[in-house]
C-alpha positions in Angstrom: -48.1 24.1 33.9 -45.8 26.5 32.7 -42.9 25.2 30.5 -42.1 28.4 28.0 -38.9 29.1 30.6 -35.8 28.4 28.6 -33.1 27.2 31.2 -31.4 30.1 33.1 -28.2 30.5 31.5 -26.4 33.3 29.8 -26.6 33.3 25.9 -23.2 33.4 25.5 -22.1 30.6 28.1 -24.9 28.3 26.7 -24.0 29.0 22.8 -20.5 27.6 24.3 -22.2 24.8 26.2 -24.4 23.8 23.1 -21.3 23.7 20.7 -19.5 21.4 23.5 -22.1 19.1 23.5 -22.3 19.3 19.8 -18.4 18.5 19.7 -18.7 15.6 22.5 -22.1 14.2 20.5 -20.3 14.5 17.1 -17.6 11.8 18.8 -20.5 9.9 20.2 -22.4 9.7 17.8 -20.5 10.2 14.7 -19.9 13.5 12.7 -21.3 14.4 9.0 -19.2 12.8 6.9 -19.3 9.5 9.1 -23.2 9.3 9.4 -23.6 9.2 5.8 -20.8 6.6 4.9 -23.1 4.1 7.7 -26.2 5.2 5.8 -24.6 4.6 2.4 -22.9 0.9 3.3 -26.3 0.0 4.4 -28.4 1.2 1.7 -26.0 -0.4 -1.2 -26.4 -3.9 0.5 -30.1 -3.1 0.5 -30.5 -2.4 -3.1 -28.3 -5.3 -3.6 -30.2 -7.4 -1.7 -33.7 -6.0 -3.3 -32.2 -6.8 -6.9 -32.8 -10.8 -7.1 -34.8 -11.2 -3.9 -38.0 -13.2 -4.1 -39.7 -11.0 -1.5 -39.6 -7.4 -0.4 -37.0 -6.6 2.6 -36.2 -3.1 3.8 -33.8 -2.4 6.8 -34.9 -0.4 9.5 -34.3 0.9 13.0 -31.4 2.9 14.5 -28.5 1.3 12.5 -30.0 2.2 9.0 -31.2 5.6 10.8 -27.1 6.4 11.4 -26.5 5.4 14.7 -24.2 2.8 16.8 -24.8 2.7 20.0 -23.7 -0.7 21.7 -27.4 -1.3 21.6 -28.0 -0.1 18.7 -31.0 -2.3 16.7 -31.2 -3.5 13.3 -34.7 -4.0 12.3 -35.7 -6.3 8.9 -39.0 -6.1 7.7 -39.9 -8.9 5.0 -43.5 -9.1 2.5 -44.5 -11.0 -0.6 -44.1 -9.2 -3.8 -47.8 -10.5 -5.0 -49.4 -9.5 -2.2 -50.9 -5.7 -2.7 -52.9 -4.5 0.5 -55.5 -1.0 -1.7 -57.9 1.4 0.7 -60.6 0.8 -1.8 -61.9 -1.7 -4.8 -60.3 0.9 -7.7 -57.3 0.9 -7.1 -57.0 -2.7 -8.2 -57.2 -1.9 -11.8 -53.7 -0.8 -10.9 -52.5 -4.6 -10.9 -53.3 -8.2 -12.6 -55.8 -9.2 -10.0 -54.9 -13.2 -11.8 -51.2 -12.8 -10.4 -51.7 -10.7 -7.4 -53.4 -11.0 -4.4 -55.6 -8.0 -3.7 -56.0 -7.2 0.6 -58.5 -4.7 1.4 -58.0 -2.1 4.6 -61.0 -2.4 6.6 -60.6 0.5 9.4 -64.1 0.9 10.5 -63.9 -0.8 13.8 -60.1 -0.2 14.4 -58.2 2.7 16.3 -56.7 5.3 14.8 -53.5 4.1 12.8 -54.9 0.4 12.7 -56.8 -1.5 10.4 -58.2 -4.9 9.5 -57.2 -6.5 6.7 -59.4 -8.1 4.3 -59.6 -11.0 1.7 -62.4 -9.6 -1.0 -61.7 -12.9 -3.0 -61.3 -16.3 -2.0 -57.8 -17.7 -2.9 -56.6 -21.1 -3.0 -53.4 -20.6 -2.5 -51.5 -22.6 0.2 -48.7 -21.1 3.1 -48.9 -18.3 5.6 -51.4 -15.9 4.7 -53.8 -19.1 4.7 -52.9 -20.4 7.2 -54.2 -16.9 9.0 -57.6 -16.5 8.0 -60.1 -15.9 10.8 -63.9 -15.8 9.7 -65.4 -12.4 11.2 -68.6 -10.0 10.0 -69.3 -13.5 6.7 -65.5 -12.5 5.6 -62.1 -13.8 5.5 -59.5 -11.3 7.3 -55.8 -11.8 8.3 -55.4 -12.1 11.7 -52.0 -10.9 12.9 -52.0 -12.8 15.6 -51.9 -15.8 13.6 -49.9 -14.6 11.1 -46.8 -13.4 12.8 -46.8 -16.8 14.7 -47.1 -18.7 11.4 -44.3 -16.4 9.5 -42.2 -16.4 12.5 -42.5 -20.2 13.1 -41.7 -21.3 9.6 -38.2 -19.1 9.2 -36.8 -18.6 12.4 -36.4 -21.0 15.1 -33.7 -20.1 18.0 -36.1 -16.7 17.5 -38.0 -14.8 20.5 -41.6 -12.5 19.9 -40.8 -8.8 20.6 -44.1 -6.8 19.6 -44.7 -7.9 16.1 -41.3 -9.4 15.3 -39.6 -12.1 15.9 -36.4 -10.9 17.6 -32.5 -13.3 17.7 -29.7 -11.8 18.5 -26.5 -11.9 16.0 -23.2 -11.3 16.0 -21.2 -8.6 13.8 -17.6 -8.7 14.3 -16.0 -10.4 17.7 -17.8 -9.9 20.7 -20.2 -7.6 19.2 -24.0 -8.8 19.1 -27.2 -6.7 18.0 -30.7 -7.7 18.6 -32.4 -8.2 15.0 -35.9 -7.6 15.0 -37.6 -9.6 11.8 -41.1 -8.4 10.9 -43.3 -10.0 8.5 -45.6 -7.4 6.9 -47.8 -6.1 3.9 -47.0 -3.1 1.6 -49.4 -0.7 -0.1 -48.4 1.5 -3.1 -51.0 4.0 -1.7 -50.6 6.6 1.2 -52.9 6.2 3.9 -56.2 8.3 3.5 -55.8 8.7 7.6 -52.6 9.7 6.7 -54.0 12.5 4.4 -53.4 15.5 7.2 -50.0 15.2 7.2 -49.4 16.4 3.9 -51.1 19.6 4.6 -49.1 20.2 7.3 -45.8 20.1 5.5 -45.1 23.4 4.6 -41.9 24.1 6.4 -40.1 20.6 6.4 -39.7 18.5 5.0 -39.0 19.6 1.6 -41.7 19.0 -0.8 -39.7 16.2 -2.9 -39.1 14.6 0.4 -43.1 14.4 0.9 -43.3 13.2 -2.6 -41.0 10.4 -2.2 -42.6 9.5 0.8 -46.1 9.7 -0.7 -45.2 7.8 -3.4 -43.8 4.8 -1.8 -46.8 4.3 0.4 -46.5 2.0 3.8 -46.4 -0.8 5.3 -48.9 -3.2 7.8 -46.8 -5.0 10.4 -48.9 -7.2 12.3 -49.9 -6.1 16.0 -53.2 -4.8 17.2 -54.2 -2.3 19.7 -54.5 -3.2 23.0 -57.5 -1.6 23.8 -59.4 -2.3 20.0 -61.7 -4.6 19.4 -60.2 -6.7 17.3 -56.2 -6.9 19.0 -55.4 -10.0 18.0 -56.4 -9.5 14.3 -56.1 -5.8 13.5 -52.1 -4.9 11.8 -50.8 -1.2 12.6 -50.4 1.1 9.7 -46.1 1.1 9.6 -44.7 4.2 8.6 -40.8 2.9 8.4 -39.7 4.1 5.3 -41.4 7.3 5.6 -39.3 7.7 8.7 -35.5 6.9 7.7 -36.5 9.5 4.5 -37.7 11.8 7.5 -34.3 11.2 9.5 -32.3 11.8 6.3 -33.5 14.6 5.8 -32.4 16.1 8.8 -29.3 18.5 9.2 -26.7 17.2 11.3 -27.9 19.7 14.4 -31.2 18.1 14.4 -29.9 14.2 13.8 -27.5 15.1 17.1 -31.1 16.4 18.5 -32.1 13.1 18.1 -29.6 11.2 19.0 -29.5 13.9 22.2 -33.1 12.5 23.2 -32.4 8.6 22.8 -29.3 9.1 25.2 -31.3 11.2 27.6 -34.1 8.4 27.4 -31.5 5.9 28.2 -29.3 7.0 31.3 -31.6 9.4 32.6 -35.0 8.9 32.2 -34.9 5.3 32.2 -31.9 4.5 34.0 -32.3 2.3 37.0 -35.7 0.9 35.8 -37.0 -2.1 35.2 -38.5 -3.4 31.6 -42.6 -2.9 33.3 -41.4 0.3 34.6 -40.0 1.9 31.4 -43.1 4.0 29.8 -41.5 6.0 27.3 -39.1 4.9 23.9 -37.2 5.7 21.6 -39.8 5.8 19.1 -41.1 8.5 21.7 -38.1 10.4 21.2 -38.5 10.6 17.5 -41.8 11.4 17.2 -40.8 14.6 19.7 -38.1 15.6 17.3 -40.4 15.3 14.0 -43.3 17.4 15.7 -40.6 20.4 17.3 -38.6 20.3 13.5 -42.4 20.7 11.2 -43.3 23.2 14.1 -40.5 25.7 13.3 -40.5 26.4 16.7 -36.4 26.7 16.3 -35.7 28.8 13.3 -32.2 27.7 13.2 -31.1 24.2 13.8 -26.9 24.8 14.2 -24.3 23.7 16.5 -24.5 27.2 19.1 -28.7 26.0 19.4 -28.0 22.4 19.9 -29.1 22.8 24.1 -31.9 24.7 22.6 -33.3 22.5 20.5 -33.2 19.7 23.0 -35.2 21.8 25.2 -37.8 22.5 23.0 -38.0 18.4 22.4 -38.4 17.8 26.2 -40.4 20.3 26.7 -43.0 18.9 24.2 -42.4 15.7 25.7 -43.2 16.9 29.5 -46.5 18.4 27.8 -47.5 15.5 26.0 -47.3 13.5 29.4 -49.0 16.0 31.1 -51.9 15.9 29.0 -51.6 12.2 28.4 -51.5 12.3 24.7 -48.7 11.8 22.5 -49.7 12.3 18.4 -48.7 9.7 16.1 -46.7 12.4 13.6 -48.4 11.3 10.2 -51.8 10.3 12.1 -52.7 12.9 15.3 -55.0 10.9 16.1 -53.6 7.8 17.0 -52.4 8.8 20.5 -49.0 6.5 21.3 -50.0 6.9 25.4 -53.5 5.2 25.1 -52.5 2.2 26.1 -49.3 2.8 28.2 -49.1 6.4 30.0 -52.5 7.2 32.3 -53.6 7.1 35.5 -51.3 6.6 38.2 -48.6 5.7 35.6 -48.7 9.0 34.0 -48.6 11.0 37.2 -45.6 9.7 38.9 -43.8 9.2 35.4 -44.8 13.5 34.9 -43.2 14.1 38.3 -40.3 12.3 37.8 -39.8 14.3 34.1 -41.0 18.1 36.0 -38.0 17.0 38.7 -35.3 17.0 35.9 -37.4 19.7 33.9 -36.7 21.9 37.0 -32.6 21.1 37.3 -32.4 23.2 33.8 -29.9 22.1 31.4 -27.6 20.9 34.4 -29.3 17.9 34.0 -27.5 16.2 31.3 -24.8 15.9 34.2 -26.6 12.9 34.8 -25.6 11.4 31.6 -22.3 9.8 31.4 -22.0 10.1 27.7 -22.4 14.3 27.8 -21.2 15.4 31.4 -17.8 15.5 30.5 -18.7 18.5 27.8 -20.8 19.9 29.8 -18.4 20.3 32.8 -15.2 21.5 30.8 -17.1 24.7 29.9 -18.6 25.3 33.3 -14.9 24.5 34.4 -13.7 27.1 31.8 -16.8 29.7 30.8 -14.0 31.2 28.0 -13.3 28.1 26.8 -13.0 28.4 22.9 -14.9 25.5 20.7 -14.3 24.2 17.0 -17.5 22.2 15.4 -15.7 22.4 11.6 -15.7 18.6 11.4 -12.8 18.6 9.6 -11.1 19.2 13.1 -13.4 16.6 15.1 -11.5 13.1 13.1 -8.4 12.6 11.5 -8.2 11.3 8.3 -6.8 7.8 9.6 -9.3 7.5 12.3 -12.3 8.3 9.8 -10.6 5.4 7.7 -10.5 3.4 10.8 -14.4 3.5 11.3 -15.2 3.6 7.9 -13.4 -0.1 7.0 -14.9 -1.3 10.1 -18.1 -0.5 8.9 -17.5 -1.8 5.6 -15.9 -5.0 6.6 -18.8 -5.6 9.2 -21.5 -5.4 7.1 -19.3 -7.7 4.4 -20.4 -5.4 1.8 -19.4 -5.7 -1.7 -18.6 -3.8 -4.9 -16.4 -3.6 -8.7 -14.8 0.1 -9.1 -15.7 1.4 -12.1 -13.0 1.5 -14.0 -12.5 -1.8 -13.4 -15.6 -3.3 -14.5 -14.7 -3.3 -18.2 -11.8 -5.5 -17.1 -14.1 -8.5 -15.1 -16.7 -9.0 -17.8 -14.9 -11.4 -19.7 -14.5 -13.5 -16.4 -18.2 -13.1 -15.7 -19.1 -14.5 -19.2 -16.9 -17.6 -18.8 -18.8 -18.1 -15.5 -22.0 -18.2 -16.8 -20.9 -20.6 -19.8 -19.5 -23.1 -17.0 -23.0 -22.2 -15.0 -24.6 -23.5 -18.1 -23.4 -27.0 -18.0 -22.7 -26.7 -14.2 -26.6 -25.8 -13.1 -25.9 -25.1 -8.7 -28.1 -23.0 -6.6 -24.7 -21.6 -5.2 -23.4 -20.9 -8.9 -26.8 -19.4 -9.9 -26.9 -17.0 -6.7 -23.1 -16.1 -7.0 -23.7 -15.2 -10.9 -26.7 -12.9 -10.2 -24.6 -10.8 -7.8 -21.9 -10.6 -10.3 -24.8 -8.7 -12.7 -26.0 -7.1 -10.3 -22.9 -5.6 -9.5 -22.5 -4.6 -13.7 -25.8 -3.0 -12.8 -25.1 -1.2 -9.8 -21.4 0.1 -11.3 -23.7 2.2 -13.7 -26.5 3.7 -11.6 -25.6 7.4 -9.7 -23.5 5.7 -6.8 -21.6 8.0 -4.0 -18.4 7.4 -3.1 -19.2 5.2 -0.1 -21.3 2.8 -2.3 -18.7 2.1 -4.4 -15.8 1.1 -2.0 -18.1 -1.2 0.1 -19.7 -2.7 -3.5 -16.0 -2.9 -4.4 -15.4 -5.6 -1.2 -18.5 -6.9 -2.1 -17.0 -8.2 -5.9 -14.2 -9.4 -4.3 -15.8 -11.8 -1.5 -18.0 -13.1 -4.4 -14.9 -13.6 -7.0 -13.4 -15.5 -4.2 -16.3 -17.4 -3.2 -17.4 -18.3 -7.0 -13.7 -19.6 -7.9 -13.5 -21.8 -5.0 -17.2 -23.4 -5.7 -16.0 -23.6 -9.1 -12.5 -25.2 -8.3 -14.6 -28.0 -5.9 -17.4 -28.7 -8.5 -14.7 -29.2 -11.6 -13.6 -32.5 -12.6 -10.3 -33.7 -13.9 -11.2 -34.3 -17.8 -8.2 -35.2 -18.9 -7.6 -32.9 -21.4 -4.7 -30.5 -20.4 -6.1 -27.9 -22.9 -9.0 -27.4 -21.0 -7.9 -28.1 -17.3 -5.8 -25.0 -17.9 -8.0 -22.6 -19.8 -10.8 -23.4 -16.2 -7.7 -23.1 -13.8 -6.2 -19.9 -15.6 -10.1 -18.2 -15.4 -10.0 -19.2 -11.3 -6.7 -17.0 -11.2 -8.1 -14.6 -12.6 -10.6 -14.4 -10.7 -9.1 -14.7 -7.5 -6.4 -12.1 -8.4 -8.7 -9.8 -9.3 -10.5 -10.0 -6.0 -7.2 -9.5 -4.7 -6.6 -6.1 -6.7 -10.6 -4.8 -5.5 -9.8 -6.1 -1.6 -7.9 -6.3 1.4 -4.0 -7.1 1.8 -4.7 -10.7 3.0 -7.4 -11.1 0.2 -4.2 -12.4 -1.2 -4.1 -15.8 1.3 -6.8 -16.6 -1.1 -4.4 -17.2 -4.2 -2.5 -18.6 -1.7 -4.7 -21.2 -0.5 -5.9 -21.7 -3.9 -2.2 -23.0 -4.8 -1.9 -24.8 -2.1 -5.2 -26.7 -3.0 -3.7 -27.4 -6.6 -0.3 -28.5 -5.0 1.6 -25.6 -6.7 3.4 -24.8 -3.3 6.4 -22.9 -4.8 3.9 -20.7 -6.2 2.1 -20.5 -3.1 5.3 -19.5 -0.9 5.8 -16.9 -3.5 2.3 -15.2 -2.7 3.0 -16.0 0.7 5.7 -13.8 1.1 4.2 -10.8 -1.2 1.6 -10.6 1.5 3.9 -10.9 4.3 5.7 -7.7 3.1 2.9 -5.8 3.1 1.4 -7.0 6.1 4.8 -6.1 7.9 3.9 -1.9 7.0 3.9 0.0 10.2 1.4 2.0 8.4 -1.3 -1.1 8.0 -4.8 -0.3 9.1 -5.6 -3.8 11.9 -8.8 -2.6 13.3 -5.7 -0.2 14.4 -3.4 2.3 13.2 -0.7 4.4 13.5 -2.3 7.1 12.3 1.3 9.7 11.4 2.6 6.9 9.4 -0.5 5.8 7.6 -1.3 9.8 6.9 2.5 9.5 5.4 2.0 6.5 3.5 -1.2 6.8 2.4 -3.1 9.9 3.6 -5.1 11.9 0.4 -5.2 8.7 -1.6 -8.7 6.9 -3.2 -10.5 4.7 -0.2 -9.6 2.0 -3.1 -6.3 2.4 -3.1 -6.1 2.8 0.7 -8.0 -0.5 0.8 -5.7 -2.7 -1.5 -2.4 -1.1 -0.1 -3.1 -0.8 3.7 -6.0 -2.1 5.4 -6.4 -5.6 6.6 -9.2 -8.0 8.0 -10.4 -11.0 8.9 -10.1 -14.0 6.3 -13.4 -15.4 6.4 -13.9 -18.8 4.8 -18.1 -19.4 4.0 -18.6 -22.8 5.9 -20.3 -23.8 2.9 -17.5 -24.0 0.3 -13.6 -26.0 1.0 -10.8 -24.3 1.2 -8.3 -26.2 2.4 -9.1 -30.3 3.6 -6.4 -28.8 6.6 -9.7 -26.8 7.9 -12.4 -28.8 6.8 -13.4 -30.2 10.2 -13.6 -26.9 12.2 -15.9 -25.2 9.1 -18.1 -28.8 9.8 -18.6 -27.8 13.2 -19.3 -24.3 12.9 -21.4 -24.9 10.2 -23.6 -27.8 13.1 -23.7 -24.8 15.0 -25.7 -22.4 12.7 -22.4 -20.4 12.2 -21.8 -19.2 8.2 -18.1 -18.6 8.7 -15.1 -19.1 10.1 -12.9 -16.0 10.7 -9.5 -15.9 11.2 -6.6 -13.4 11.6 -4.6 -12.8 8.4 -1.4 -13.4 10.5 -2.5 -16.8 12.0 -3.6 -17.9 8.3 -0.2 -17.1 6.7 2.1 -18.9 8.8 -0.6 -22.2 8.8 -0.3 -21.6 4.2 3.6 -21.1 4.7 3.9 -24.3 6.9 1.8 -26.6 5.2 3.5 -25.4 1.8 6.8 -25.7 3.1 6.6 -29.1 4.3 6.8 -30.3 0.8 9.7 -28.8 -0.4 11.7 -26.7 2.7 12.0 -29.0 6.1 13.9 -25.6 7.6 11.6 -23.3 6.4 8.6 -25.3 7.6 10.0 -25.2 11.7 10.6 -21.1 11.0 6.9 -21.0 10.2 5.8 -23.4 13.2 8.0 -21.5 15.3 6.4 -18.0 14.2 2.7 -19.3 14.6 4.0 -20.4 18.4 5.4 -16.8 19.3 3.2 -14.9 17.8 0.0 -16.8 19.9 1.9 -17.1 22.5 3.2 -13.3 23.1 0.3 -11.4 20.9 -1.6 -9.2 23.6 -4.5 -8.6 21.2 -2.6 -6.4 18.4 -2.3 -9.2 16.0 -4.9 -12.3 17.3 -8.2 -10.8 18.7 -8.8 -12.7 21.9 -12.5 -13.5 20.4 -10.9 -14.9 17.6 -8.4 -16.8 19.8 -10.2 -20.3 19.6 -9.7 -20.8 15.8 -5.7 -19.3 16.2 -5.1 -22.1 19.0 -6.8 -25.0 17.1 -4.7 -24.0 13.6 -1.1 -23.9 16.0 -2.4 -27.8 17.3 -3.0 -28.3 13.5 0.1 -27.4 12.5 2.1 -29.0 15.7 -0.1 -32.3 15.0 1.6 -32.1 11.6 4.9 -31.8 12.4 4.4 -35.0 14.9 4.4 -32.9 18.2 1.5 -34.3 19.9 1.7 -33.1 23.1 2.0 -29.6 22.0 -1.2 -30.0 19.9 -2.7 -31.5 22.6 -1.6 -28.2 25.1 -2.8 -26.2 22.3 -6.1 -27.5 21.2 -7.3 -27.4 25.2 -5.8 -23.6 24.5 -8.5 -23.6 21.3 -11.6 -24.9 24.3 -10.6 -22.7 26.8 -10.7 -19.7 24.6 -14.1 -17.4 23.7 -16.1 -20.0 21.7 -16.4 -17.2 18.9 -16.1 -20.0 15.7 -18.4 -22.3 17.5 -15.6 -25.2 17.1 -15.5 -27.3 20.1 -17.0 -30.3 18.9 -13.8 -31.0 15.7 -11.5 -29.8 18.9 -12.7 -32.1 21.0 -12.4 -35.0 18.0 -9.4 -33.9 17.4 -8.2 -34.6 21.1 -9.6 -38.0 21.1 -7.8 -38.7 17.6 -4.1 -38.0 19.8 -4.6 -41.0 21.6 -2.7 -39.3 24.4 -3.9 -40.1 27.8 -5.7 -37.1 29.3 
């Protein structure tokens, strides 16, 4: 077979054709600058979530690799700090053998890049890994069989087994769900002496401190055998995970497009039209091709004008590898990834079907709906001039646009610097009230705080501090609130005021590090503490300022937002102009108004309620009003009604349309309009059942007593 044929195009046509598709992949898939803000948001909540965390985690798959595709995974892989698997007896004098429990590889009967894993000394301990012990050869190993069942079973219920996860599927923001793959696994300080090879072989790329890292950090053991070992149901494949986002990383963006390139071409090409049995190659596939073509230098130059080139050389590697039926595992050749999968019959019609596209050239990523349109506006114009300085791919506004999205999905959370100095004093009168208080919820919120004093003075990029600084803010906010519920009424005036004074504080400083509507919070706060003048004061502060035609709503008008805020600090950006979701944790009261809709989320295994900012202001400004403005109360009744009624989507997401109909019937139950809160709460159940708050609906129906 004879695949050294490059496509048959001009150079200069397919240097033009290659920066197209690099332009049209850069909106795709995102460009420089936006790839690394993802990778950023997600490793700060990692490293936050590593800092107090009673077992190892680590994020994986395509969302921590940079991507977000609508089907885009997000991978979690879990293991016990005392639990230490070694590839031989000394390298336990490396731990306290008393506190940790030493796993041995055993590979000798296992496939390439598999392994059983062996107890050398008996343990009494109790829980999972006991629970897992097969007898085989007079010794105690872990099967993975058992063990993923076991792990699974005792976490996740509403959960289904996907290779050696257990897989749910969540929901971000609105109508946007992810599959999340949980994995259960064992780490090793130590590389892999199979593993051993790959070292040698990095002499091009990556860079040697890249191999170092990854050396040093070892791997992982997720539990799944070989099909065609001895052992399946016992043996655990060798994970290389973390060796493989530091891999990704260190990719320029040419070759990350590459990538991205091959998962696309995977997905509406090669496996489009096919059913789940029929689809033989994967994404993981695609990776491994891009790994072996980058450490094989067979493209000196990985930029924009090669992109097409690049991708050849990946599918060509990829036809070969099916021809031959053998695809290398990259750090161990010798596991071959087709064993089990690609042969026979299999691998000749899935070859023919790759040689037919191989033979189309580079016209064949017409097929794909998400590059034909770049390919076709250079074919349609072969002069056609292209600009990949990604400076002109994304307006300031729209890279603002993405990037609070991404900041605000993820819920992350952070103090900027030069505000820390100023919070301390607040974080030391929390932990004297923890010290008399003693709550689980006080105890988690309080390491968070430190970590965040931690964090604030470790090397942090730009990105990591913006999304740490929303993090400080949704902790603040939560922490005053459990606070506020848990204090009791002393008595003594001194006192009352020196707690309620700190729970300001608090909650206007989460204000100053958040969102516009972070505000409502004061606002709700107030309202809780019947200081409603106070409250309508706050109120209308953030009604100003959500008025802006320059505010950021998951939209923006991007010339007046450039005008208003355009070369400013993301933080400043994010105080003055951007606005989200309120979300109220299920777990802590707000307001008693709300209480029955945050029971029967919480029933329903949702966390939070979320509500548009708009929705929630008129609900504070008409339950404030009632108590000292009768005409200012209707105005704010009347406001709610119009704006649900005539919003088209810019103010009241239609996903978060059930909780915006159920406040209106709260509010019109209130004013003694019962057969307006009646029209509106069968609104709330005929809405997307987003909040998950049927059944206090449905009570709240029944409590009318008007005939249905």
């Amino acid at each position: 077979m004879d695949t050294t044929a490059a496509p048959r195009r001009q150079v200069g046509i397919f240097s033009i054709l290659s920066e197209s598709v690099y332009v049209g992949m850069c909106n795709k898939i995102g460009t420089p600058q936006q790839v690394a803000a993802r990778r950023d948001i997600v490793d700060i909540l990692e490293l936050f979530g590593n800092q107090h965390a009673v077992r190892g985690l680590m994020s994986s798959g395509s969302r921590k690799e940079g991507f977000r595709f609508s089907d885009s995974d997000m991978d979690t892989m879990f293991w016990q700090h005392n639990h230490r698997v070694i590839w031989d007896f000394s390298q336990s004098e490396y731990y306290n053998i008393h506190r940790q429990v030493m796993i041995l590889c055993d590979s000798s009967e296992s496939p390439a890049g598999f392994t059983l894993l062996w107890l050398p000394l008996e343990r009494a301990e109790q829980g999972v890994l006991m629970l897992s012990i097969v007898e085989m050869n007079g010794g105690l190993y872990i099967s993975s069989s058992k063990y993923r069942e076991n792990a699974c079973a005792s976490v996740y219920l509403d959960s289904r087994v996907h290779g050696p996860c257990s897989t749910s599927t969540e929901r971000l923001e609105g109508y946007y769900t992810l599959d999340h793959d949980i994995a259960h696994c064992f780490v090793s300080d130590f590389w892999p002496p199979s593993a051993s090879s790959w070292i040698d072989r990095c002499h091009s790329w990556p860079p040697p401190h890249v191999v170092n890292d990854i050396v040093r950090n070892g791997c992982h053991f997720v539990a799944i055998g070989h099909k065609l070992g001895n052992h399946e149901d016992n043996e655990w494949r060798i994970s290389f995970s973390l060796a493989e986002h530091k891999l990704v990383y260190s990719m320029n963006h040419t070759q990350f497009l590459t990538y991205g390139l091959m998962k696309l071409f995977l997905k509406e090409i090669i496996n489009n039209g096919l059913g789940e049995e029929d689809k033989l190659l994967c994404s993981y596939h695609m990776k491994t091709a891009v790994f072996w073509a980058i450490q094989q230098n067979t493209l000196p130059h990985w930029c924009p004008q090669n992109l097409l080139v690049g991708f050849w050389v990946c599918f060509k590697l990829l036809l070969k590898w099916v021809y031959e039926g053998i695809s290398p595992n990259f750090f161990i050749p010798e596991n071959n990834m087709f064993l089990s999968k690609i042969h026979g019959q299999a691998q000749t019609s899935l070859f023919r079907r790759l040689y037919g596209l191989y033979e189309k050239g580079i016209t064949l990523l017409l097929h794909s709906p998400s590059i034909r349109s770049s390919i076709i506006d250079v074919l349609c114009n072969p002069r056609l001039t292209v600009c990949t300085d990604e400076h002109t791919l994304i307006s300031e506004a729209e890279f603002d646009v993405k990037l609070f999205l991404e900041i605000c999905t993820h819920d992350a959370l952070i103090i900027n610097r030069s505000d820390l100095q100023h919070c301390k004093k607040y974080i030391q009168t929390i932990e004297q009230l923890i010290e008399t208080q003693q709550t689980s919820d006080l105890q988690r919120c309080m390491k968070y705080l430190h970590t965040i004093e931690q964090l604030i003075g470790s090397p942090l990029s730009q990105y990591h501090v913006i999304s740490l600084q929303k993090h400080a803010a949704t902790i603040l906010q939560s922490t005053a609130f459990i606070l506020h519920n848990m204090c009791t009424n002393t008595g003594v005036n001194k006192q009352v005021y020196i707690v309620d004074k700190m729970y300001c504080h608090m909650l206007e400083l989460a204000a100053k590090f958040g969102l516009v509507p972070d505000m409502l919070y004061i606002a709700m706060y107030f309202y809780k503490t019947l200081r409603y003048r106070e409250a309508l004061s706050v109120i209308e502060m953030t009604k100003v300022k959500l008025a802006q035609p320059y505010l950021m709503y998951r939209r923006v008008d991007r010339e007046r937002y450039t005008e208003a805020v355009g070369g400013q600090s993301w933080s400043t950006k994010m105080r003055q102009a951007v606005a989200w979701e309120i979300k109220l944790i299920n777990e802590i009261s707000y307001i008693s108004e709300l209480l029955p809709e945050q029971q029967s989320s919480r029933q329903n295994k949702e966390p939070r309620l979320h509500i548009p900012p708009f929705v929630l202001l008129h609900m504070l400004e008409f339950l404030c009003s009632r108590h000292i403005d009768t005409m200012r109360t209707q105005t704010a009744l009347d406001d709610l009604q119009v704006l649900l009624h005539s919003d088209q989507g810019l103010f009241v997401p239609y996903y978060y349309r059930d909780i915006s109909w159920e406040i209106l019937g709260i509010c019109q139950q209130m004013a003694g309009n019962l057969q307006a809160a009646l029209c509106s709460y069968q609104q709330s159940l005929g809405q997307v059942s987003f909040n998950e708050i049927q059944t206090a609906t449905t009570q709240r129906i029944h409590d009318l007593h008007i005939p249905t």
